[in-house]
Each structure stands twice: as C-alpha cells, then as structure tokens.
N, C-alpha and C positions, 0 to 999 in steps of 0.2 A: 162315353162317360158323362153321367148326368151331375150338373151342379147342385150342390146342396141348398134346398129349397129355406133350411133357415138362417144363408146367408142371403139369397136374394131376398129374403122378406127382412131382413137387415138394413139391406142395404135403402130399400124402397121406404122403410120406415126413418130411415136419414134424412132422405130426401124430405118426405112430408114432412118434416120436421123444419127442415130448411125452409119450405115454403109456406111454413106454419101453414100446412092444409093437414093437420093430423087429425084423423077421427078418433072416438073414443076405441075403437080396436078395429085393427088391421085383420080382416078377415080375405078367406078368398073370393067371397061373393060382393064383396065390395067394388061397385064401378067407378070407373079411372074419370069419368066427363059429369057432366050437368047434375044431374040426380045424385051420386053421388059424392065422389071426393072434390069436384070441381077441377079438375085442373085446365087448362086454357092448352091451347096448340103450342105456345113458347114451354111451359112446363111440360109438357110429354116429348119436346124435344131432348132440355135438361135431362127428364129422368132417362131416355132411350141412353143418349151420349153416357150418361154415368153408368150405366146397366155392361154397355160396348166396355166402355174400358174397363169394367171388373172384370166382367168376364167373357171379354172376348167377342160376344157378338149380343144384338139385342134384339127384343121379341117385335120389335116395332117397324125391323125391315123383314118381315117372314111375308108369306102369301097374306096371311090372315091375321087382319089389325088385334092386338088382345081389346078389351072393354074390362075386365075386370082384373082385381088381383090375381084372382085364381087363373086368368088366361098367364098371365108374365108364369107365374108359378110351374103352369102346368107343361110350359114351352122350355124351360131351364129342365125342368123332368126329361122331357124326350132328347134333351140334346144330350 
C-alpha cells in the first residue's frame, strides 16, 4: 500500500517551513543539499525521524540516499 504522495509533500513542506528553508515551490526536482534547498546533515536527520514517525518508515534508511523531493516522493510511491 503506497502513501499518499500529497501528504508526504505535506508533511516535508512543514518541515521547510520549520527550518524556514522554504522555497518559493516545492517541486519534485527540487534537491534536498547545497544547490538546492540547503539542508545540512542535522536537518535531513530531523526531516528522516519526522517522515519515520508519520509514516512508519523513512526514505533516508533505504539502499539508495533520496537527493531530491521527488526521490522521498517517489520511495513513499513504491512502498
């Protein structure tokens, strides 16, 4: 059963909002580090842990690190 991709883009938009790193639109090709959103190694912990306790598991302990929105997205799809 796949999670509904516009609560996890919900939830992610919380987040950025929390760490006042919101861009002007949350896209899927949006990347998570340097270039894009900025976030630092303590903030992609945050977002992981808040992503686990929604919904259970999170994209950030899978094989394959996400880098963009659309990777969290696309991993909430498959599960």
């Amino acid at each position: 059963m796949s999670t509904d991709s516009a609560a996890v883009e919900k939830t992610i938009t919380e987040f950025l909002t929390q760490v006042e790193k919101l861009p002007a639109s949350v896209t899927p090709d949006l990347v998570l580090h340097a270039d894009g959103i900025g976030l630092n190694s303590l903030e992609i912990a945050e977002l992981s842990a808040i992503l686990e306790d929604e919904f259970g598991t999170d994209p950030f302990s899978s094989d394959e690190m996400p880098e963009t929105i659309g990777d969290i997205l696309d991993f909430y799809a498959a599960a």
